[in-house]
VMD Tcl script that builds the backbone (N, CA, C; Angstrom):
set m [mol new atoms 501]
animate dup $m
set s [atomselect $m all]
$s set {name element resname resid chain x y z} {
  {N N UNK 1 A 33.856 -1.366 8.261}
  {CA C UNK 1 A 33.183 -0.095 8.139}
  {C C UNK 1 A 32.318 0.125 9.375}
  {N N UNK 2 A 32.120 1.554 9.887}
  {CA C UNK 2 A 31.616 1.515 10.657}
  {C C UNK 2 A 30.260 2.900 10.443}
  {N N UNK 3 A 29.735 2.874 11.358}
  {CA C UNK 3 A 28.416 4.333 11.303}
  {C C UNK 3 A 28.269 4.822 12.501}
  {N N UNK 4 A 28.762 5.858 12.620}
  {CA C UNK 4 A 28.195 6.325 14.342}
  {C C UNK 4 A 27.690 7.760 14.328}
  {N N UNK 5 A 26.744 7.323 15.387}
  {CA C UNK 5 A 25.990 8.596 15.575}
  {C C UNK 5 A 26.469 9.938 16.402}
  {N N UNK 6 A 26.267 10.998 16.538}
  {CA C UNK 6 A 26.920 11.875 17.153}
  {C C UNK 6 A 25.484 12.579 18.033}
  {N N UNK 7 A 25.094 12.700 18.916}
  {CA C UNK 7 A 23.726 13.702 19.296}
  {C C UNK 7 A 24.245 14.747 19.752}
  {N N UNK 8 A 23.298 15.716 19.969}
  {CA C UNK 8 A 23.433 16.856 19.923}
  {C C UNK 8 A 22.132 17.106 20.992}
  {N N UNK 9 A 21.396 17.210 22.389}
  {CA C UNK 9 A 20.175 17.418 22.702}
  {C C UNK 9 A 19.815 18.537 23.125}
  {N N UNK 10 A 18.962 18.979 21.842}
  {CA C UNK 10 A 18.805 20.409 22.336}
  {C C UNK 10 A 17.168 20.643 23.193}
  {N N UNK 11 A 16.998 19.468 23.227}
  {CA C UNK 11 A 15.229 19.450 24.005}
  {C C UNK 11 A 15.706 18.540 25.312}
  {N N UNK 12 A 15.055 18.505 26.415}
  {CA C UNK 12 A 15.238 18.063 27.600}
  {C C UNK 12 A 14.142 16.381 27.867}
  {N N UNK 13 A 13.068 16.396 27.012}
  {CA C UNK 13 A 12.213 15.444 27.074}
  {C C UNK 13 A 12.613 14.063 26.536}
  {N N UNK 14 A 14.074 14.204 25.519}
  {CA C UNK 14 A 14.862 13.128 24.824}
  {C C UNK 14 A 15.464 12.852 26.105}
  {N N UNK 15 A 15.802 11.231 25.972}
  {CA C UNK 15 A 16.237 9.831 26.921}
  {C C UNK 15 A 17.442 9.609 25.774}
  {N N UNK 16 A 18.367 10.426 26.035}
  {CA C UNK 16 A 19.921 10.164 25.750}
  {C C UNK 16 A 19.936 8.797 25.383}
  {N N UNK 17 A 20.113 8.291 26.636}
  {CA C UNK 17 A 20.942 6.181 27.084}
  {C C UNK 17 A 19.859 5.759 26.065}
  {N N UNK 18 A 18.442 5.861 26.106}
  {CA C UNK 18 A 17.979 4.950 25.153}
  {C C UNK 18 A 18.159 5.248 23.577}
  {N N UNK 19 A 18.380 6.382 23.387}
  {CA C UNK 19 A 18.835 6.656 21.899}
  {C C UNK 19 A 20.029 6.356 21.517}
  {N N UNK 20 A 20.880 5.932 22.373}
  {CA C UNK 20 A 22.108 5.808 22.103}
  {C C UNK 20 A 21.994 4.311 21.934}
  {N N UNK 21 A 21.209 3.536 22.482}
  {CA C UNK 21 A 21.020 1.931 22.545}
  {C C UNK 21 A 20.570 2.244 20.924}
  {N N UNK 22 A 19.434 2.524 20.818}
  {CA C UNK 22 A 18.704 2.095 19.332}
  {C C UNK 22 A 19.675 2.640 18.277}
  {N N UNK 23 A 20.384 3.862 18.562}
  {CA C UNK 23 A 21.440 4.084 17.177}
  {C C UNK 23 A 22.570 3.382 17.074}
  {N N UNK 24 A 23.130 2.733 18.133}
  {CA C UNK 24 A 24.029 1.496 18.058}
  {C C UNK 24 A 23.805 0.621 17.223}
  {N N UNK 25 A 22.099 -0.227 17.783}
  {CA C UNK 25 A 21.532 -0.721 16.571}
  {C C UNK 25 A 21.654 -0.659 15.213}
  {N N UNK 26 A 20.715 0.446 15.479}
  {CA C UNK 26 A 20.776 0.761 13.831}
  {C C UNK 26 A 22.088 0.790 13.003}
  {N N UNK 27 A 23.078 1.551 13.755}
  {CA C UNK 27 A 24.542 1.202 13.292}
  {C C UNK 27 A 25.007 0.282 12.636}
  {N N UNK 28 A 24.784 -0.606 13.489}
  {CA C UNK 28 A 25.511 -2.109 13.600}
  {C C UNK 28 A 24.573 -2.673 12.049}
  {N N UNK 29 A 23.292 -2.854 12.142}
  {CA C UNK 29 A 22.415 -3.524 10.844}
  {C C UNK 29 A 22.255 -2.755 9.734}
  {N N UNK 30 A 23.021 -1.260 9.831}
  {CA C UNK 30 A 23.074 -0.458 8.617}
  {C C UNK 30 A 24.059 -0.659 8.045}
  {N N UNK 31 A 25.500 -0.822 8.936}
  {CA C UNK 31 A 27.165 -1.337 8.341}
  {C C UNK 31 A 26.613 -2.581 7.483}
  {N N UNK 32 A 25.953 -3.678 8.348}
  {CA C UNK 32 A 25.678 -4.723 7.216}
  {C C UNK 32 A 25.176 -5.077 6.482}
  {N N UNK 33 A 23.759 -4.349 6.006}
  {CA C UNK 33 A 22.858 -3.688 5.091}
  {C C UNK 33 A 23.334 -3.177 3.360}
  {N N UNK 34 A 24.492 -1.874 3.628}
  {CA C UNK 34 A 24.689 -0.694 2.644}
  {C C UNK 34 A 26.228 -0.714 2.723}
  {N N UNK 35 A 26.425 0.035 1.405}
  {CA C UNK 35 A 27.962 0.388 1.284}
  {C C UNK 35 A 28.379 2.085 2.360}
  {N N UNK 36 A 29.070 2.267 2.833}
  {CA C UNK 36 A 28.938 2.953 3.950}
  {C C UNK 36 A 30.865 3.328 3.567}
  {N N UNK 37 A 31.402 4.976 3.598}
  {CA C UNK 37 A 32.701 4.813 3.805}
  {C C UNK 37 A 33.029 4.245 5.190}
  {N N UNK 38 A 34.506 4.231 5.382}
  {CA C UNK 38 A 35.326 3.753 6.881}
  {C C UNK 38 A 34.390 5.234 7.695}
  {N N UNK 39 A 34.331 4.742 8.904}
  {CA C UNK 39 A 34.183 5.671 10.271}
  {C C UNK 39 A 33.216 6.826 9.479}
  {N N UNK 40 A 31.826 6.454 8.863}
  {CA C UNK 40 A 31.279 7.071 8.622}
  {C C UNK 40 A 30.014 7.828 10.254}
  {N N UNK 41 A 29.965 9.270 9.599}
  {CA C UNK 41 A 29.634 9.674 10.948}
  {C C UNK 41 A 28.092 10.891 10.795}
  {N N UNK 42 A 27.417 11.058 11.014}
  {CA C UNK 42 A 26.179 11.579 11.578}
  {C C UNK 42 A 26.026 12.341 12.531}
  {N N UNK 43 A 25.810 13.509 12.348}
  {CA C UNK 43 A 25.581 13.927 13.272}
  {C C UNK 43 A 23.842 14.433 13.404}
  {N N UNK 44 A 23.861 14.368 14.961}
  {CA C UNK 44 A 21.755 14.373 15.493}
  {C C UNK 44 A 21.834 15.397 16.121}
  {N N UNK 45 A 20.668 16.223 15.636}
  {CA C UNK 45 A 19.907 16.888 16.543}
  {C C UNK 45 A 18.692 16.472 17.239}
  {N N UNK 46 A 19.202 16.431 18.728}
  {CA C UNK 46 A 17.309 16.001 19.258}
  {C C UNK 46 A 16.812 17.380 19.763}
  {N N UNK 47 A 15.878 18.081 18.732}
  {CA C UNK 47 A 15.135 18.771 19.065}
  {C C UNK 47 A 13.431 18.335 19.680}
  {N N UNK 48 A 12.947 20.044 19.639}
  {CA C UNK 48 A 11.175 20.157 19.939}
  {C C UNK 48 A 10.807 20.661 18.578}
  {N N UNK 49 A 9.646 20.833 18.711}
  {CA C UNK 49 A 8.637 20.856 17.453}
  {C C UNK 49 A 9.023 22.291 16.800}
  {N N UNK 50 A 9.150 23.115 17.903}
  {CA C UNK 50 A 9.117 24.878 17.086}
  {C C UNK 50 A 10.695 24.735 16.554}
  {N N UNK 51 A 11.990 24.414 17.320}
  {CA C UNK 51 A 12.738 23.975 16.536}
  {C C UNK 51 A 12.853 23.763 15.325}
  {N N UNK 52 A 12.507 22.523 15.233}
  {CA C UNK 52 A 12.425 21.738 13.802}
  {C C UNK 52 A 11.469 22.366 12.656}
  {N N UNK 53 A 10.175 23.166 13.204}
  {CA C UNK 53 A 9.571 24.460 12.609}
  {C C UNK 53 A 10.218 25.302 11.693}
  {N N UNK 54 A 11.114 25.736 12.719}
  {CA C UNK 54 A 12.272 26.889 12.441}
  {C C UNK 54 A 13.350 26.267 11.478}
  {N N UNK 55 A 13.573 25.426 11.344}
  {CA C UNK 55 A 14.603 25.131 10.627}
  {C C UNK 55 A 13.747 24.581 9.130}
  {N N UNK 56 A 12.646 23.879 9.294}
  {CA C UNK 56 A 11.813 23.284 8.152}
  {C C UNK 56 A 11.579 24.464 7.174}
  {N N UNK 57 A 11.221 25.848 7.846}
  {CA C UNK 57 A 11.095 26.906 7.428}
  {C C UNK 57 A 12.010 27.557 6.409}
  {N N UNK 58 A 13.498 27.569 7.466}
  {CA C UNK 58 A 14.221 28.376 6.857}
  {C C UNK 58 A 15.339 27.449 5.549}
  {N N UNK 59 A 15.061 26.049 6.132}
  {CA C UNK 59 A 16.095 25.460 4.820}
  {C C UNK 59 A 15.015 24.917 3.726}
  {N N UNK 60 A 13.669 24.342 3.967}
  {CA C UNK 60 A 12.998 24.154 3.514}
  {C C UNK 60 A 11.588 25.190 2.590}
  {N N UNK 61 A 11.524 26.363 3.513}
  {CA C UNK 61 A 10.293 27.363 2.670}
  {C C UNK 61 A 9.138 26.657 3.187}
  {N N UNK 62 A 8.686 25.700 4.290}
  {CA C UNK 62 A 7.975 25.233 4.928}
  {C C UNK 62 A 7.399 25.639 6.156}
  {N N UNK 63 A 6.406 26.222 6.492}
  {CA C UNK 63 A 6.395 27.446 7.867}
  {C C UNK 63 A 5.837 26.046 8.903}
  {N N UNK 64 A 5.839 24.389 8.400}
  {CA C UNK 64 A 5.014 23.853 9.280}
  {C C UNK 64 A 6.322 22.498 10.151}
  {N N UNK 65 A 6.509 22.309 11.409}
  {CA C UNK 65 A 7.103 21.049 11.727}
  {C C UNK 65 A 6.967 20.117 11.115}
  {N N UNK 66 A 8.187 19.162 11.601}
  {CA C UNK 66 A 8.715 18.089 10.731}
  {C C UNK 66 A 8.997 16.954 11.478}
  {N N UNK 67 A 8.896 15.592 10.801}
  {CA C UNK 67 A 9.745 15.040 12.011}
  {C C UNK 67 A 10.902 14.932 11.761}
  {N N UNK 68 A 11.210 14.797 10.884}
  {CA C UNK 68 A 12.880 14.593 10.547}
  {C C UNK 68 A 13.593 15.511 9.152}
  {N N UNK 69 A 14.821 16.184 9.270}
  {CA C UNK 69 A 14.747 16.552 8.836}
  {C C UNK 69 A 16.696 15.962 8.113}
  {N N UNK 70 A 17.018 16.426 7.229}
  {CA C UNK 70 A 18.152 16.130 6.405}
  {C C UNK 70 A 19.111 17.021 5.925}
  {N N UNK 71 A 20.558 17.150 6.108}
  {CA C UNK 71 A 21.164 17.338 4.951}
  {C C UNK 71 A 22.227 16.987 5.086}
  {N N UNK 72 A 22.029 16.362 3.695}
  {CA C UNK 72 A 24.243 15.703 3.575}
  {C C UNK 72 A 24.916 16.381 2.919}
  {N N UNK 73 A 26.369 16.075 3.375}
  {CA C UNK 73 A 27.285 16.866 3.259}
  {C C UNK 73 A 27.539 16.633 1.532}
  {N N UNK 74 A 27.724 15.671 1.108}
  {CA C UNK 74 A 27.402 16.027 -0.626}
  {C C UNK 74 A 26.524 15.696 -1.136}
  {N N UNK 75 A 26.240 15.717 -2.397}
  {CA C UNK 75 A 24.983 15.477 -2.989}
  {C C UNK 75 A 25.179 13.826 -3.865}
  {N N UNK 76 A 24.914 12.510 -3.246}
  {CA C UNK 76 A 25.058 11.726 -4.033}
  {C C UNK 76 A 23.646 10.997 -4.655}
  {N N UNK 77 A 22.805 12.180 -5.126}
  {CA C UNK 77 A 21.591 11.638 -5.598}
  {C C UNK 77 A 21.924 10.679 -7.261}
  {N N UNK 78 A 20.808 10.044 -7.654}
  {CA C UNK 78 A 21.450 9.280 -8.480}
  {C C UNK 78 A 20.602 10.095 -9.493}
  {N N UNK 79 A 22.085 10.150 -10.713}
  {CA C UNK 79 A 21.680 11.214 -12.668}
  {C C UNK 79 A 20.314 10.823 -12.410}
  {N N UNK 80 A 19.975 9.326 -12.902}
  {CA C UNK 80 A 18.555 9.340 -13.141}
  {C C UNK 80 A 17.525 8.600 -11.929}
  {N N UNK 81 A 16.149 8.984 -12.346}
  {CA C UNK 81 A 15.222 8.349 -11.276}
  {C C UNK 81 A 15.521 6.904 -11.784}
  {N N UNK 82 A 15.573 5.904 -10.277}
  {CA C UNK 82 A 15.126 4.471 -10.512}
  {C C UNK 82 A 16.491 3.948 -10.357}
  {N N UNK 83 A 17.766 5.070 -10.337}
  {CA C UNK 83 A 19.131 4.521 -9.740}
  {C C UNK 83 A 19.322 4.917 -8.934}
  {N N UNK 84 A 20.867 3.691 -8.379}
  {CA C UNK 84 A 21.102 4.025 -6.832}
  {C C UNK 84 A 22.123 5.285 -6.794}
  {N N UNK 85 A 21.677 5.557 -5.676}
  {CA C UNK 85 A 22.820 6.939 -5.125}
  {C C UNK 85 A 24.295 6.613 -6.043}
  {N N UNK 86 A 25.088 7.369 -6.170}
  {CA C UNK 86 A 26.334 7.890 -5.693}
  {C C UNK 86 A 26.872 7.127 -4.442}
  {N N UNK 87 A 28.181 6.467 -4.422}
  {CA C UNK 87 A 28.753 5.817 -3.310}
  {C C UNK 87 A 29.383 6.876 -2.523}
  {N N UNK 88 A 28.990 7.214 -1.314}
  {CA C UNK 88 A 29.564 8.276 -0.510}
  {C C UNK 88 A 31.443 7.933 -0.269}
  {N N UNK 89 A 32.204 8.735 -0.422}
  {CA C UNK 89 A 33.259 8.577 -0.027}
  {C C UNK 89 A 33.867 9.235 1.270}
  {N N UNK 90 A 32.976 10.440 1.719}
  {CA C UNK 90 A 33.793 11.183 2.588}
  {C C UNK 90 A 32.867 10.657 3.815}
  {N N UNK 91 A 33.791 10.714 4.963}
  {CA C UNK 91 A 32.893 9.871 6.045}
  {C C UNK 91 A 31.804 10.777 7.358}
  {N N UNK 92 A 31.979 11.767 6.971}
  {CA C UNK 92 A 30.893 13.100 7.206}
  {C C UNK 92 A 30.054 13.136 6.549}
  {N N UNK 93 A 28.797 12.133 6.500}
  {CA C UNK 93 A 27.785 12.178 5.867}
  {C C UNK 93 A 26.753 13.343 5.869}
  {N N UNK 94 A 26.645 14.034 6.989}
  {CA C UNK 94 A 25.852 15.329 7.011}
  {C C UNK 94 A 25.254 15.135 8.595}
  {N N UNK 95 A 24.254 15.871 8.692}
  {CA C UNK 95 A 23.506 16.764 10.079}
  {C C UNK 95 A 21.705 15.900 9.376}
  {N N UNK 96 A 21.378 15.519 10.733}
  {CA C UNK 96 A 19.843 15.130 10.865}
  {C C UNK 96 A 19.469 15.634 11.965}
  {N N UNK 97 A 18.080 16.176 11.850}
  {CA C UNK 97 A 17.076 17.090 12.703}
  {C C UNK 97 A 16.433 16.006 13.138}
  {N N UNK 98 A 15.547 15.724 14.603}
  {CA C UNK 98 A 14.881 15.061 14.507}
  {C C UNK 98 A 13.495 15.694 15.759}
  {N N UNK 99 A 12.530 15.994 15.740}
  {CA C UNK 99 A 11.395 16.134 16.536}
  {C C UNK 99 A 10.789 15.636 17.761}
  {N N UNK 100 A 11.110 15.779 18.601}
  {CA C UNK 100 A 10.632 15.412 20.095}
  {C C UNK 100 A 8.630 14.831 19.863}
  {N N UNK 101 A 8.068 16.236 19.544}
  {CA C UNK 101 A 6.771 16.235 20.185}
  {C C UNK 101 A 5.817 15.693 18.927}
  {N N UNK 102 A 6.654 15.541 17.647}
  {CA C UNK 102 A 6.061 15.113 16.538}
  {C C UNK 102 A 5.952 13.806 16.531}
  {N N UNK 103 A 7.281 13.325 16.549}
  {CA C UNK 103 A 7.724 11.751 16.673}
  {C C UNK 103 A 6.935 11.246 17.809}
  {N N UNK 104 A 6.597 11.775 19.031}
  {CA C UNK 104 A 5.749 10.896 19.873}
  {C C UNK 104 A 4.423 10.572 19.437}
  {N N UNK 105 A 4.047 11.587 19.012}
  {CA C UNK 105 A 2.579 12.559 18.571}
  {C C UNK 105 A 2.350 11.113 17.134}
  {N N UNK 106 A 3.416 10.803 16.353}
  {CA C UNK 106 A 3.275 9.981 15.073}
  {C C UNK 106 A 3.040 8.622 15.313}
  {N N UNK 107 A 4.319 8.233 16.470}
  {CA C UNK 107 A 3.822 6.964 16.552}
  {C C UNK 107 A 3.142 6.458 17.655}
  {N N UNK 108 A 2.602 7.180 18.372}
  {CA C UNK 108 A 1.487 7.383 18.786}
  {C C UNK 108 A 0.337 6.852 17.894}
  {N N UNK 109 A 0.255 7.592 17.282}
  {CA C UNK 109 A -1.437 7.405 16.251}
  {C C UNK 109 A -1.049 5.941 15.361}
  {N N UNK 110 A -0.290 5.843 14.962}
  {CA C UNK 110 A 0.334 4.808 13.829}
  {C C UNK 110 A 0.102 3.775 14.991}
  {N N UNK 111 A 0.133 3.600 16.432}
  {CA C UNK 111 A 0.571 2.169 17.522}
  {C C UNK 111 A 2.266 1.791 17.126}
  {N N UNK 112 A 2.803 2.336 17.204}
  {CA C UNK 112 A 4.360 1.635 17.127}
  {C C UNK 112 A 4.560 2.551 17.980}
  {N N UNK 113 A 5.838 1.352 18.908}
  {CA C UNK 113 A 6.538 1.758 19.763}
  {C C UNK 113 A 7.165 2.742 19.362}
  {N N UNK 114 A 7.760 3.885 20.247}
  {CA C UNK 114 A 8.217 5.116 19.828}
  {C C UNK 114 A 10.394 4.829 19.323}
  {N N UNK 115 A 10.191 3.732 20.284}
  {CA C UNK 115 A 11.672 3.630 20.024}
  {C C UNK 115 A 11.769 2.594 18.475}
  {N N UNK 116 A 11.107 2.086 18.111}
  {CA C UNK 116 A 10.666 1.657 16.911}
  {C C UNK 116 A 10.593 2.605 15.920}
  {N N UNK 117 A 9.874 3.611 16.005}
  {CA C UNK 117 A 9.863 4.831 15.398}
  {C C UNK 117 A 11.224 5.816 14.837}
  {N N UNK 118 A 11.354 5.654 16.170}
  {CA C UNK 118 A 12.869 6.522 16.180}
  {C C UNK 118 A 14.497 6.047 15.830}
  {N N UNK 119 A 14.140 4.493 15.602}
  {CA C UNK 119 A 14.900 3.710 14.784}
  {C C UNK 119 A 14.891 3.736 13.555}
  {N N UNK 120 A 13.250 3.681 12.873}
  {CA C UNK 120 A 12.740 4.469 11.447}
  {C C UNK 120 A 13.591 5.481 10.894}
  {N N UNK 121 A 13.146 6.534 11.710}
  {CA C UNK 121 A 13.384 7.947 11.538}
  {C C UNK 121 A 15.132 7.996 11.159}
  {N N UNK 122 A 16.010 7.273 11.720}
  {CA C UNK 122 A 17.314 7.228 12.186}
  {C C UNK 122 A 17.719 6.747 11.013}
  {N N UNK 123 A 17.223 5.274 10.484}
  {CA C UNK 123 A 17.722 4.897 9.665}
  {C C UNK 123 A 17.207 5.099 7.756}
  {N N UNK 124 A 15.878 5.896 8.054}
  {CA C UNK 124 A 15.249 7.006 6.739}
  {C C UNK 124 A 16.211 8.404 6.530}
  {N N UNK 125 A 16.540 8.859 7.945}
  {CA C UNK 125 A 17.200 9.875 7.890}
  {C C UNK 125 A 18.932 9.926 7.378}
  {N N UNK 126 A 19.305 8.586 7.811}
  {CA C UNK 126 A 21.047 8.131 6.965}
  {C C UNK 126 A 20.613 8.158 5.505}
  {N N UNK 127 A 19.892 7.359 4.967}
  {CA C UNK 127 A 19.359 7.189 3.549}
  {C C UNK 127 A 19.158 7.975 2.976}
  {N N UNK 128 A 18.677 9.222 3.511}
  {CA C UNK 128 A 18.912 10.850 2.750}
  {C C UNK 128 A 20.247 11.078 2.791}
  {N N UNK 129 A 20.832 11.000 3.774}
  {CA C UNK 129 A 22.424 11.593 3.767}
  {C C UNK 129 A 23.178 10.884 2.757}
  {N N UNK 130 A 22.680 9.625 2.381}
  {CA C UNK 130 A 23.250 9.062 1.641}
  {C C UNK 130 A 22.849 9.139 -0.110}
  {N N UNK 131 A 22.067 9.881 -0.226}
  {CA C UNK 131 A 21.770 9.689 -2.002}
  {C C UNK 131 A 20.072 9.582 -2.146}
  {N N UNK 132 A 19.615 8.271 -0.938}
  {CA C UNK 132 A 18.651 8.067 -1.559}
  {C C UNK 132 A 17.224 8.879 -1.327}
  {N N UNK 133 A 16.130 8.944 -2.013}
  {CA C UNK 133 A 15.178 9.666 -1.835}
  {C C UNK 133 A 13.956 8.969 -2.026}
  {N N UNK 134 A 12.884 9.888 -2.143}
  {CA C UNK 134 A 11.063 8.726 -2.224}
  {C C UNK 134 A 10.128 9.874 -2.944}
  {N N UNK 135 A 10.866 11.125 -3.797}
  {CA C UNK 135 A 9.998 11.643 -4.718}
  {C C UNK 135 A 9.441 11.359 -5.480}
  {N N UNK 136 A 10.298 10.542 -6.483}
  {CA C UNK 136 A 9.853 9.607 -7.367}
  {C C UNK 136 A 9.338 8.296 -6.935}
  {N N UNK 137 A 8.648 7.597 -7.844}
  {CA C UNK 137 A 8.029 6.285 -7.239}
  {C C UNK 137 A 8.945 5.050 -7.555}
  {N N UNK 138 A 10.140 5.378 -8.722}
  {CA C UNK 138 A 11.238 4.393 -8.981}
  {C C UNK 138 A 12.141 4.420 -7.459}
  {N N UNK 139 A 12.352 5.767 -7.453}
  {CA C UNK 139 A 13.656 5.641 -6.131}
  {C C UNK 139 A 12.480 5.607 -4.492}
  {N N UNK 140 A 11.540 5.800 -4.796}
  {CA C UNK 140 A 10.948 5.299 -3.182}
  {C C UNK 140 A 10.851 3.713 -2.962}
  {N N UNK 141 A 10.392 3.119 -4.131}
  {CA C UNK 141 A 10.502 1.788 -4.296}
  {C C UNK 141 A 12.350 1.542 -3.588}
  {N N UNK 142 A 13.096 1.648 -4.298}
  {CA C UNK 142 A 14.744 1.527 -3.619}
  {C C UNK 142 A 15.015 2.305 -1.970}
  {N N UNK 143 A 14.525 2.950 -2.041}
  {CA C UNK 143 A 15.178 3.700 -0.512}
  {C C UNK 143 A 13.914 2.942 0.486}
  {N N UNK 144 A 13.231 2.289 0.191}
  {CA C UNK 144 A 11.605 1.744 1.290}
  {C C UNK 144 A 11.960 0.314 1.428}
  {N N UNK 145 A 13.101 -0.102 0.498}
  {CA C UNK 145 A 12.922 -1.789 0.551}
  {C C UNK 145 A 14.452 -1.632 1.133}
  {N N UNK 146 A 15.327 -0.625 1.123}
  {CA C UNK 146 A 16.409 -0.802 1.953}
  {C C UNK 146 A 15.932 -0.824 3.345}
  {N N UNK 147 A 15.112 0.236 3.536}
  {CA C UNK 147 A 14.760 0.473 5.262}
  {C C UNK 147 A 14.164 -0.593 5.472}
  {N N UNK 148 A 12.851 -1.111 4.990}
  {CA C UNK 148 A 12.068 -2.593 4.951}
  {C C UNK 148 A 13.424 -3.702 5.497}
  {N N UNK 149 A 14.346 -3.722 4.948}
  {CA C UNK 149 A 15.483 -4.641 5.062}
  {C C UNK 149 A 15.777 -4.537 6.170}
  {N N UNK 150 A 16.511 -3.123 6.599}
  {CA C UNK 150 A 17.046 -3.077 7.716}
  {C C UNK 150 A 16.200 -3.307 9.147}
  {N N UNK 151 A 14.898 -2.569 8.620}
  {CA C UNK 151 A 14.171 -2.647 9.654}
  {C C UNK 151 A 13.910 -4.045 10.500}
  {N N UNK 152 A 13.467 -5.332 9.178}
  {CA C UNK 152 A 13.484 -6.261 9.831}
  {C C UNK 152 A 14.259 -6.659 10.270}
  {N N UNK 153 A 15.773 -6.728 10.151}
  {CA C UNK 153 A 16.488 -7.624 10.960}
  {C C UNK 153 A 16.926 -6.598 12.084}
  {N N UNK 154 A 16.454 -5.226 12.512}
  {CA C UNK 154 A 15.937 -4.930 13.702}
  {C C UNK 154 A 14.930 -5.766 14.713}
  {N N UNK 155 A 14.292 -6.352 13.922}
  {CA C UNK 155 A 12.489 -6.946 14.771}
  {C C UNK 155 A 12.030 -5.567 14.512}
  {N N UNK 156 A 11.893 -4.672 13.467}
  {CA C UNK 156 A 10.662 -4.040 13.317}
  {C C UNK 156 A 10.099 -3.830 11.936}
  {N N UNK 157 A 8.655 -4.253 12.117}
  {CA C UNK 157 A 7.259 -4.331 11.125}
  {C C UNK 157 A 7.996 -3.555 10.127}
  {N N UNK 158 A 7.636 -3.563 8.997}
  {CA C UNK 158 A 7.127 -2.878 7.716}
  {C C UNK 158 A 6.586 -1.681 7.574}
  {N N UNK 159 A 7.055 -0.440 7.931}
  {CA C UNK 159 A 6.501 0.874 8.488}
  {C C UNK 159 A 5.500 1.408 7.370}
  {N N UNK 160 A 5.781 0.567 6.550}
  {CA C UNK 160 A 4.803 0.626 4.852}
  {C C UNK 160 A 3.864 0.275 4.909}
  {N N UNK 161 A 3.020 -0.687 5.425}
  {CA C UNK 161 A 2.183 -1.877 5.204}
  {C C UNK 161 A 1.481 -1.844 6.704}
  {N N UNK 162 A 0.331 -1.644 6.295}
  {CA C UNK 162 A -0.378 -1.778 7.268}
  {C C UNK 162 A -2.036 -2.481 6.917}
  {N N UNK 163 A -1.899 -3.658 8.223}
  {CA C UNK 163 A -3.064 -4.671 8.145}
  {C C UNK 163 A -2.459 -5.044 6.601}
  {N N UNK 164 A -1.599 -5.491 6.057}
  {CA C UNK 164 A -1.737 -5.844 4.641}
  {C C UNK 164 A -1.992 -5.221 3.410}
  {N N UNK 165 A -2.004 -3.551 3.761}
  {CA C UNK 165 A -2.642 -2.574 2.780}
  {C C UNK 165 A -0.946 -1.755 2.961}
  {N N UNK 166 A -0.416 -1.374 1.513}
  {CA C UNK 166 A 0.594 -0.272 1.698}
  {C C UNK 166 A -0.396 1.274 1.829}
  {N N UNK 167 A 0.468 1.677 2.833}
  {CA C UNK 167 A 0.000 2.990 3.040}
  {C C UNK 167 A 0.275 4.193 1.493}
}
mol reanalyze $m
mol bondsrecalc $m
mol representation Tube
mol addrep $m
């Protein structure tokens, strides 16, 4: 099985080559992570802030930026809270938005490296395409300890937990 990313750069301040390094990554430790169909695929937008505004707005009813934003191509949320997704079958998982001036601006304040961040973002943002969600406190618990997973065998921290305190 595989996961690949597709970009799309519609902002000029995104570093292509290095996003393409970290979504390889993420690729590679998400195939071995999750159930994933064959040649499953993603497609990215690297936008700017009014962008992602504009779109938070019009799919969301949100007049304020975002950093990341979601939608998959079906809906494999799970009947009830506290289960897992729906196993995706079709390998067009959906379209992710993602924020130039937010994402710097976030992990910025947080101290994590930005490409750390944007590995986050990458691999929070498949996890929507895929079913899972963090409305509820049953399914945030499941979709926080998948990323927690993946993240570490990235080498990156616990985006949860800070000094020992969950955020």
């Amino acid at each position: 099985m595989s996961l690949n990313f597709h970009f799309v750069t519609e902002y000029s301040d995104w570093d292509d080559k290095t996003l393409e390094r970290i979504a390889h990554r993420v690729a590679n430790v998400t195939n071995e992570s999750i159930d994933l169909p064959e040649n499953a695929n993603v497609a990215v937008l690297l936008c700017d802030d009014a962008k992602i505004q504009s779109l938070n707005k019009k799919f969301r009813g949100n007049p304020h930026p975002t950093n990341i934003l979601s939608w998959p191509n079906k809906n494999l949320v799970a009947d009830m809270p506290g289960q897992k997704p729906k196993l995706a079958s079709d390998p067009d998982l959906g379209n992710i938005a993602i924020a130039y001036q937010l994402c710097f601006a976030e992990a910025d304040s947080a101290h994590i490296a930005l490409n750390d961040y944007l590995a986050h973002l990458l691999v929070h943002g498949t996890l929507h395409l895929l079913g899972y969600d963090h409305i509820e406190d049953t399914d945030a618990v499941i979709m926080e300890t998948i990323e927690i997973d993946i993240l570490a065998k990235l080498g990156i921290s616990d985006p949860y937990t800070v000094g020992g305190q969950r955020r």
